[in-house]
N, CA and C of each residue as an Amber inpcrd file, in Angstrom:
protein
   339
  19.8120000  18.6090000  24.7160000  20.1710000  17.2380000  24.9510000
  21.0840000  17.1850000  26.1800000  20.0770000  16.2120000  26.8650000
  21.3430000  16.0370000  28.3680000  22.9960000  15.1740000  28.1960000
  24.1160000  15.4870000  28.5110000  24.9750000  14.4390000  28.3870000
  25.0240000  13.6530000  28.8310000  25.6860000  12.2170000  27.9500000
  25.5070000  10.9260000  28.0750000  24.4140000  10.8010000  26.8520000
  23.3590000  11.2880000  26.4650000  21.9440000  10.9660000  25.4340000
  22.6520000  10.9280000  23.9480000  22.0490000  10.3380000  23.6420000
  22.5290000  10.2680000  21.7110000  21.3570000  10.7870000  21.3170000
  21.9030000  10.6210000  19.9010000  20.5390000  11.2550000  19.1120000
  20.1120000  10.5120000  18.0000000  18.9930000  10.8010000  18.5580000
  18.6770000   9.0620000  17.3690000  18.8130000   9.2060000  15.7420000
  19.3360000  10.3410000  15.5480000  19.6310000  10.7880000  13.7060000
  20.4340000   9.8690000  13.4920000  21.3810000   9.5200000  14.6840000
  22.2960000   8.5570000  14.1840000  22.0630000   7.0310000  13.9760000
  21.3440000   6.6150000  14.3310000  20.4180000   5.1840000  13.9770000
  19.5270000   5.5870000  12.7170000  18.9560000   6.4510000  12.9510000
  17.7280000   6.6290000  11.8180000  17.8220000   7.4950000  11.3880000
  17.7390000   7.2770000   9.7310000  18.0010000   8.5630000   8.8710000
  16.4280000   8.8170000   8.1740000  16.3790000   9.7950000   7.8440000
  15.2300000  10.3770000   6.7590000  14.2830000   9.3780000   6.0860000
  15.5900000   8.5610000   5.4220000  14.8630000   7.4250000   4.1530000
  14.9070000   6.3190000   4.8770000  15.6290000   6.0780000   6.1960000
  14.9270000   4.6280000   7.3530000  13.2880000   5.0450000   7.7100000
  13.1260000   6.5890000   7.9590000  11.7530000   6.7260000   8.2630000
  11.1700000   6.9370000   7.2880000  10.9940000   6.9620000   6.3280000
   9.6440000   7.1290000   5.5000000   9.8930000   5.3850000   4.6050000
  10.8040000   4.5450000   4.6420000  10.4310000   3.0670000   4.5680000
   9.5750000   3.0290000   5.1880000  10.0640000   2.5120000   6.9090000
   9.5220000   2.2870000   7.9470000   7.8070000   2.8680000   8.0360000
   7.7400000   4.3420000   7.2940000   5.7650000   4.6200000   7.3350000
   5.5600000   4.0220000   5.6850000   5.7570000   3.9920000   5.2570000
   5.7600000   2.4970000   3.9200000   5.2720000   1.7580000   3.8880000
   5.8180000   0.9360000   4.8820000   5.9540000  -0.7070000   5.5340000
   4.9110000  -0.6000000   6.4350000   4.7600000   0.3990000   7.4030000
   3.3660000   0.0480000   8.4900000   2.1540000   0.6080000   7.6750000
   2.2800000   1.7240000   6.3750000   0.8370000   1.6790000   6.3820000
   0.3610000   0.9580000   5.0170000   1.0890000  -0.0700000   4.5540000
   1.3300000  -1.5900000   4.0750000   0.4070000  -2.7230000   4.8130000
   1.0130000  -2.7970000   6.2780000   0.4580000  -3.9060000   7.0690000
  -0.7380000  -3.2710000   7.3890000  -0.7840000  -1.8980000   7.4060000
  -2.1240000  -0.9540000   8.5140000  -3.5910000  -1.2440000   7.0950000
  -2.8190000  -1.3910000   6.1960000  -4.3090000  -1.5650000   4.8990000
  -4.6600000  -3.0170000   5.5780000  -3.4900000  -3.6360000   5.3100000
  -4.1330000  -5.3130000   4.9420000  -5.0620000  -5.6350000   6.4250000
  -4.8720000  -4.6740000   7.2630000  -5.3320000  -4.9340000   8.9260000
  -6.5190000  -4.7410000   8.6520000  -6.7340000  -3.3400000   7.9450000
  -7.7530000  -2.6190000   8.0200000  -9.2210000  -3.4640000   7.1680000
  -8.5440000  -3.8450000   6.5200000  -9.2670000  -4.7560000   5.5830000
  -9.9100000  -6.1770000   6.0480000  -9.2650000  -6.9200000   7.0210000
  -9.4040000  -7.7460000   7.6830000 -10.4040000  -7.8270000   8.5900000
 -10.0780000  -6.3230000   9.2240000 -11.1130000  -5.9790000  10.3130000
 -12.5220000  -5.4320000   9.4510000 -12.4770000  -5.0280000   8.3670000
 -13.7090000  -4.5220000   7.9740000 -14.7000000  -5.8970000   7.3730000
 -13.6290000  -7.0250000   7.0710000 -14.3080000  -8.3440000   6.4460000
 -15.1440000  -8.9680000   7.6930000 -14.2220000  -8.2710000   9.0930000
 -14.7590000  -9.5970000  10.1920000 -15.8070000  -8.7530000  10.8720000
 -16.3040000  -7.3080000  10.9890000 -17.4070000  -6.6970000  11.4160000
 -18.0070000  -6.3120000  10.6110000 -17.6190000  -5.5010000   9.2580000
 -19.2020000  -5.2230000   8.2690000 -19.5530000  -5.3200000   7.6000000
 -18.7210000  -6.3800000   6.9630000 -19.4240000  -7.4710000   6.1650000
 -20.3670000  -8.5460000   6.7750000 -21.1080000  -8.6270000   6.1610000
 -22.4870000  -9.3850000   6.2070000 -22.5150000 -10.7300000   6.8900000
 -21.3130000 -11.6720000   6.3860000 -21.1290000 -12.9190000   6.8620000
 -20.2860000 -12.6810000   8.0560000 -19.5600000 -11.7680000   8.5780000
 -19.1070000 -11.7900000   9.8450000 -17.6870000 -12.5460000   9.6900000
 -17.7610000 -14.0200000  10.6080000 -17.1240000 -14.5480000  10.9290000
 -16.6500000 -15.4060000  10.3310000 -17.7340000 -16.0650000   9.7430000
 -17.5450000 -17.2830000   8.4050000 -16.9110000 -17.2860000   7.4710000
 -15.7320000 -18.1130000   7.0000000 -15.1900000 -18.0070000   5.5020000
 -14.0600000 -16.6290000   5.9050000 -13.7530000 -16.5380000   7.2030000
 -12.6480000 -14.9560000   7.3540000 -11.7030000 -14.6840000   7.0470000
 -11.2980000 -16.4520000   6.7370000  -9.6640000 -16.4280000   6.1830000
  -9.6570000 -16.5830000   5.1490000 -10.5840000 -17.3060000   4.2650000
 -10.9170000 -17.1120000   3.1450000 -10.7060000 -15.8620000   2.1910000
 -11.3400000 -14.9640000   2.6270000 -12.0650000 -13.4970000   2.6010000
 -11.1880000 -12.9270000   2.3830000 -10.4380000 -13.2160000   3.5960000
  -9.4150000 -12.1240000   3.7860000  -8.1960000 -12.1010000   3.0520000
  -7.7940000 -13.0580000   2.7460000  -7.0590000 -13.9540000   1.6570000
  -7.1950000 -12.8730000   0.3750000  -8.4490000 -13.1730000   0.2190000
  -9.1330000 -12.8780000  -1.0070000  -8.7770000 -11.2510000  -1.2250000
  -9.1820000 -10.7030000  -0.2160000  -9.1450000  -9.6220000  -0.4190000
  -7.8630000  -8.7190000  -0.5040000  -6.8450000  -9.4200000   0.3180000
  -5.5340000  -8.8600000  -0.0220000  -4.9330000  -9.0920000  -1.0340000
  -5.3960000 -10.0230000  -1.5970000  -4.8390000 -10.5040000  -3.5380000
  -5.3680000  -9.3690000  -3.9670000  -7.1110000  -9.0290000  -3.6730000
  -6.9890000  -7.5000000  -4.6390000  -6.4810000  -6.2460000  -4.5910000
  -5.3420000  -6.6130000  -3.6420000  -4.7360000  -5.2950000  -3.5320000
  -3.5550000  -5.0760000  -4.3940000  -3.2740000  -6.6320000  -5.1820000
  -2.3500000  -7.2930000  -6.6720000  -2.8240000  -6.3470000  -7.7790000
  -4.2020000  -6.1530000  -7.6810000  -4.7830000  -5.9740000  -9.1050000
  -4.2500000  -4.5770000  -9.2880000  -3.9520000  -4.6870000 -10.3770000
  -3.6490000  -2.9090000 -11.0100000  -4.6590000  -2.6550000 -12.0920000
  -4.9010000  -3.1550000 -13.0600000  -5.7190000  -3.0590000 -14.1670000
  -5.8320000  -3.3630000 -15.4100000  -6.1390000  -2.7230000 -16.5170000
  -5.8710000  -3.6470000 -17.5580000  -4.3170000  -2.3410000 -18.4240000
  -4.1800000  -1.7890000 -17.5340000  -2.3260000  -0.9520000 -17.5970000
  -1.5490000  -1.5270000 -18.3740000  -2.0980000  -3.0500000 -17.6630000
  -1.0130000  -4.0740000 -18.1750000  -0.3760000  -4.1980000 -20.0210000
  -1.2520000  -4.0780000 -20.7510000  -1.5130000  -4.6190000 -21.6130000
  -0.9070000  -3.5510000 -22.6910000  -0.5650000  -2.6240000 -22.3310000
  -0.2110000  -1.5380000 -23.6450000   1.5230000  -2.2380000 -22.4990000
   1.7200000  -2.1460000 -21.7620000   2.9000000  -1.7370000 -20.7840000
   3.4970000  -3.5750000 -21.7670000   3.4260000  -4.2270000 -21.8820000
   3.6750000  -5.7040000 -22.4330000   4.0540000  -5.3900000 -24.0760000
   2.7720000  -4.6790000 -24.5610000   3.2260000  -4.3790000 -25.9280000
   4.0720000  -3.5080000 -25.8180000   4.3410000  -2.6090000 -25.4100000
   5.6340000  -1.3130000 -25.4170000   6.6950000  -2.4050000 -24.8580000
   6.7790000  -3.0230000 -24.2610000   7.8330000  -3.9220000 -24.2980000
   8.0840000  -4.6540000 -25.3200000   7.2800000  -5.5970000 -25.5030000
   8.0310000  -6.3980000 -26.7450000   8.2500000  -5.5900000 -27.9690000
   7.6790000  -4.2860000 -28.0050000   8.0760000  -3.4940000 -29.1680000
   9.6080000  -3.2640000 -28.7010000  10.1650000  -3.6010000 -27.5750000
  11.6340000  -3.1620000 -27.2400000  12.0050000  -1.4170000 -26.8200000
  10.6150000  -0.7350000 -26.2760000  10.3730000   0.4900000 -25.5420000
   9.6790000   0.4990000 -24.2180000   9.9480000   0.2160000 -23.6160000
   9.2350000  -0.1530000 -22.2590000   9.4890000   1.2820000 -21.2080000
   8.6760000   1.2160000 -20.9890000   8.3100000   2.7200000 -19.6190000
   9.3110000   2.3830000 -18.3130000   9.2710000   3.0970000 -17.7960000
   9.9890000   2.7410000 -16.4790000   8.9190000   2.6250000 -15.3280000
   8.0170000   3.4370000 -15.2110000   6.8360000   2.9400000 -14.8290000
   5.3150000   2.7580000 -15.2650000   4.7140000   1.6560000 -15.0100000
   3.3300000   1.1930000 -15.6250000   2.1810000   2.4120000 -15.3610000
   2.0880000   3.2340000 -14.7150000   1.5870000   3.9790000 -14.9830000
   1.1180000   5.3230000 -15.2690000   2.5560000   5.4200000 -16.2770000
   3.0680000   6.8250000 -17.1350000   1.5460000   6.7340000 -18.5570000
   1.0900000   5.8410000 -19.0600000   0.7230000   5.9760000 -19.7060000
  -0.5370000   6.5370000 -20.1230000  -1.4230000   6.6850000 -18.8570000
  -2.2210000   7.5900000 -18.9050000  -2.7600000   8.1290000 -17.7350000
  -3.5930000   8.8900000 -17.3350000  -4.1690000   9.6560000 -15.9510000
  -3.4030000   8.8830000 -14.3860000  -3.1900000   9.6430000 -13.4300000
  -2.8890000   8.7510000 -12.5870000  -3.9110000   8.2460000 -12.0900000
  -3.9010000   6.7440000 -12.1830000  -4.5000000   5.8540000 -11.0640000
  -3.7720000   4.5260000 -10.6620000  -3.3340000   5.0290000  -9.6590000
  -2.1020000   4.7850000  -8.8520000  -2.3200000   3.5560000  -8.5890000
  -1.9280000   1.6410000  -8.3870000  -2.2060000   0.8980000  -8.0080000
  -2.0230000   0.7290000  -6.5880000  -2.4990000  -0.1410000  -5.5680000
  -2.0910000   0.0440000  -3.8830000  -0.6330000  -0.2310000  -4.0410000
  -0.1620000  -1.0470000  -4.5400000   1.6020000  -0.6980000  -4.1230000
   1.9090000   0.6240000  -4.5940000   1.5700000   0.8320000  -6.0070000
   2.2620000   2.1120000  -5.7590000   2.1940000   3.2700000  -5.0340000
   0.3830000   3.2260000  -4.3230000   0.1990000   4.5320000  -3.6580000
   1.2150000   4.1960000  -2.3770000   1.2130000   2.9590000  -1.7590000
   1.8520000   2.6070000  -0.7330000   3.3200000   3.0140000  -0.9650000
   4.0060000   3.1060000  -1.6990000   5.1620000   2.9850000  -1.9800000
   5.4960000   4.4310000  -1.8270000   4.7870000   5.6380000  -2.7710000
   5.2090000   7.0980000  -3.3040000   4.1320000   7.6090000  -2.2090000
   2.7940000   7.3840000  -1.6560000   2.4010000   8.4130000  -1.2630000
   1.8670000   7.5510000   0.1530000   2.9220000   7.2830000   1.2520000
   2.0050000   6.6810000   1.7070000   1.3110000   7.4760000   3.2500000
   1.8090000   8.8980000   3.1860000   0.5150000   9.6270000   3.9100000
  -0.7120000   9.6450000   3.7350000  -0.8260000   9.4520000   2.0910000
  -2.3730000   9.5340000   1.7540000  -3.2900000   7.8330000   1.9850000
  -2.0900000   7.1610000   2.2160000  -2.8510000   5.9050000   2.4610000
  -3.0120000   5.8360000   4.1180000  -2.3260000   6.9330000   4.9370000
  -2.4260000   6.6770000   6.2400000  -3.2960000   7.2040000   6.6880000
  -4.0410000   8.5900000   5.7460000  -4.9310000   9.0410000   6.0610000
  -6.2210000   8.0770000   5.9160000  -6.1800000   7.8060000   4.7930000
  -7.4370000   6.3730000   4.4640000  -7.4030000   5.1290000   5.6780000
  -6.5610000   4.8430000   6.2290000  -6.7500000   4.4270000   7.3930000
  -7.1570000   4.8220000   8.4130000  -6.5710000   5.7690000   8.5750000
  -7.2680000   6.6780000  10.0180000  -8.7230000   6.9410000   9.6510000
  -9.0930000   7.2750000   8.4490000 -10.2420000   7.5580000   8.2660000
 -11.5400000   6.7050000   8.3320000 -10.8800000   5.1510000   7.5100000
 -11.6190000   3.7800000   8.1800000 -12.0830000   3.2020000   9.6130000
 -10.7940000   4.0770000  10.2830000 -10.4240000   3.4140000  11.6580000
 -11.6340000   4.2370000  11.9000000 -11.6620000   5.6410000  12.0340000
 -12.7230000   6.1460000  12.5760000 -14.1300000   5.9440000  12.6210000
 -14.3310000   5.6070000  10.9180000 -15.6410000   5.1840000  11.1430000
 -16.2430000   4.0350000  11.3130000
């Protein structure tokens, strides 16, 4: 490091950067998705905001998880997370949240083809 230069550890720590790849490969799905509604899907152009709308709500859906995770609650035992209860299948926030290299790879991998 030349003097006079800082180092940027001191602005940005560890857990500012792996938010920060969180958060972009967050926006990098909903992009990705957008762009796949407006070239290969069938209708193209028509209905895009619609679509697209549409399609980022299903990125809400988790499954039917829900439903034991509600009863273990009102039984007054509730999990700390919804999907301890059986095999992982991770919902998009959560992959976004805990793994989100593997969602950056699924992008890059869209992007490519």
């Amino acid at each position: 490091m030349q003097p006079g230069e800082t180092d940027g550890r001191l602005w940005v720590t560890g857990r500012h950067a792996v938010i920060a790849g969180a958060l972009w490969c967050g926006i990098g799905l909903m992009a990705i998705i957008a762009l796949y509604l407006r070239f290969v899907h069938p209708e193209g152009v028509r209905r895009i905001h619609q679509r697209t709308i549409l399609g980022l709500a299903l990125l809400a859906v988790t499954g039917l998880d829900i439903i034991p995770d509600v009863a273990l609650a009102l039984a007054r035992r509730p999990w700390a997370e919804p999907e301890w209860w059986n095999e992982q299948v991770s919902a998009w926030i959560t992959s976004m949240l805990w793994v989100p290299h593997h969602l950056a790879a699924l992008i890059a991998g869209l992007r490519a083809f």
